[in-house]
Each structure stands twice: as structure tokens, then as C-alpha cells.
C-alpha positions in Angstrom: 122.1 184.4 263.2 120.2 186.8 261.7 117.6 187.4 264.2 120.2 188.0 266.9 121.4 190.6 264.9 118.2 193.0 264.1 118.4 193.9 267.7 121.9 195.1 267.3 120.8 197.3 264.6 121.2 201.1 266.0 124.6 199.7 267.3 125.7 199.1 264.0 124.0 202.1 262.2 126.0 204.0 264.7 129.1 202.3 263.9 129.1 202.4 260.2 128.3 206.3 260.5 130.9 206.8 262.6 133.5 205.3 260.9 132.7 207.4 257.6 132.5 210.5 260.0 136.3 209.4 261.9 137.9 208.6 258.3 137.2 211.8 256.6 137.6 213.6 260.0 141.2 212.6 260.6 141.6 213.2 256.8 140.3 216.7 256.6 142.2 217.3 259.8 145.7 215.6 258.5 145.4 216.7 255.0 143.5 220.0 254.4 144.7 220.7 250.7 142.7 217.5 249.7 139.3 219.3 250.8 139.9 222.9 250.1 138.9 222.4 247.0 135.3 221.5 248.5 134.8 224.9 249.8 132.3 226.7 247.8 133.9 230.0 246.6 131.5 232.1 248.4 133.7 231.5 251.5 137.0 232.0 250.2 136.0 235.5 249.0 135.5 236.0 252.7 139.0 236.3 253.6 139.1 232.8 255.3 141.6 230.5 255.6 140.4 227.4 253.9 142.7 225.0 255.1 141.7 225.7 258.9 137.6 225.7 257.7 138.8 221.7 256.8 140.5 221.6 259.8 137.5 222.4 262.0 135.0 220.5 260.0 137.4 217.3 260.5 137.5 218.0 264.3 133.3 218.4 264.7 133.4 214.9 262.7 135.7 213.1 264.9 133.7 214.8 268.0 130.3 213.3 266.2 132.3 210.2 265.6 133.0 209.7 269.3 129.5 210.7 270.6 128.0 207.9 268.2 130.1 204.9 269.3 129.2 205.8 273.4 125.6 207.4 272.8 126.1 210.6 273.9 122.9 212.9 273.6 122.2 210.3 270.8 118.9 211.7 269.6 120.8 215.7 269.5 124.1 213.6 267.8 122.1 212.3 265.3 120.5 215.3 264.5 123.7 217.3 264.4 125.1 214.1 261.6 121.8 214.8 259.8 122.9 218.5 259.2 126.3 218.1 258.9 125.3 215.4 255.7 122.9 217.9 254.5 125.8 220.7 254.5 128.4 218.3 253.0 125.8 217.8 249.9 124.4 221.0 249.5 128.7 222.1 249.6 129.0 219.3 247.1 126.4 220.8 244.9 127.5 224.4 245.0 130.7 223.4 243.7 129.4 220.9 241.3 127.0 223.5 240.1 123.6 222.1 241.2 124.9 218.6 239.6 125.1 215.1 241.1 127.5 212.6 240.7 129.4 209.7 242.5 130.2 211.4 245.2 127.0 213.3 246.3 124.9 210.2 245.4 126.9 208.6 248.3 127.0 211.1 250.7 122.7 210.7 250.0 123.1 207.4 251.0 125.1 208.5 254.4 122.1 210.9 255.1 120.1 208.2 254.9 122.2 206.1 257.2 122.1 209.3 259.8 118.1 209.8 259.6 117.7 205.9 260.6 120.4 206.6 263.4 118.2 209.9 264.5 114.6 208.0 264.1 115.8 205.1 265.9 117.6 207.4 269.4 114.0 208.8 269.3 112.6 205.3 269.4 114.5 204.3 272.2 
């Protein structure tokens, strides 16, 4: 059972990844005001409106989301969840003031889940 499952593996990584990236993509895109908040300050001072910055972040991860279910330029969609992980923490950590907790400590673990999605498009 096991064995017929380790060569299903980059379909799963795939899977899981996108499902984090679709939930908190129709989230950020339904409900704005929840993620606002995550905006370091730096870009409010800019004049821009946060809600639609959370808007178009929700959309890029419901675009990634897709791409990962069918494979689409999987080795260039991995690399853009890779960045899009690293800019979610280092966001996190700005606002957090350098400090992790629950939340960036999971979002760590997603990166990791989006480098072995990268490394294994590359394989293949």
C-alpha cells in the first residue's frame, strides 16, 4: 500500500500545497480586512490600498493553486510558491518584529513543502 504510494509523491506534494495556497487565496480574496493587518507598515505609508494588496495576493495564490494541480510550467510554479512562502514569512516577521511564532513556524514548514515540489519538477 505504501510502496504504491511513493511514486504518487510530487502528485500529492502538489496537492497539499495547493490546497493551503486555494484556502487562504479565496480567503484573502473574500475577506480582505482579515489580512490587512499582515501588511507591513512600510506599504501602507505608501498610499496603497491594503485591502486590494490582499486581494491580488489571493488571486496569484489561487493562479499558483491551479498551475500545481495540472502541472503547468511546474519547475517555474514551484519556484514562484517558493518566493511567494519566502515573502509571506519575511511579511510575517516584519510585523512580528523579527519574531517567530505559530504561525511563521508553519508557514516554514509550507516552504519546505514548496522546495520538495520545486526539487522534484526538476527531477522529472
Amino acid at each position: 500500500m505504501v510502496k504504491s504510494l511513493v511514486s504518487h509523491n510530487g502528485f500529492i506534494m502538489r496537492v497539499f500545497l495547493a490546497f493551503v495556497f486555494i484556502w487562504f487565496g479565496i480567503s484573502e480574496i473574500n475577506n480582505p480586512d482579515n489580512f490587512s493587518g499582515y501588511i507591513p507598515s512600510s506599504f501602507s505609508n505608501l498610499g496603497l490600498d491594503e485591502n486590494l494588496l490582499v486581494q491580488i495576493h489571493g488571486g496569484v495564490l489561487v493562479l499558483l493553486s491551479f498551475c500545481l494541480i495540472f502541472k503547468f510550467y511546474l519547475s517555474v510554479t514551484g519556484l514562484l510558491a517558493i518566493l511567494i512562502m519566502i515573502q509571506i514569512i519575511f511579511g510575517l516577521m516584519l510585523v512580528n518584529n523579527f519574531q517567530i511564532d505559530d504561525i511563521i513556524a508553519r508557514d516554514i514548514g509550507i516552504l519546505g513543502l514548496a522546495i520538495g515540489v520545486w526539487l522534484n519538477a526538476l527531477r522529472n
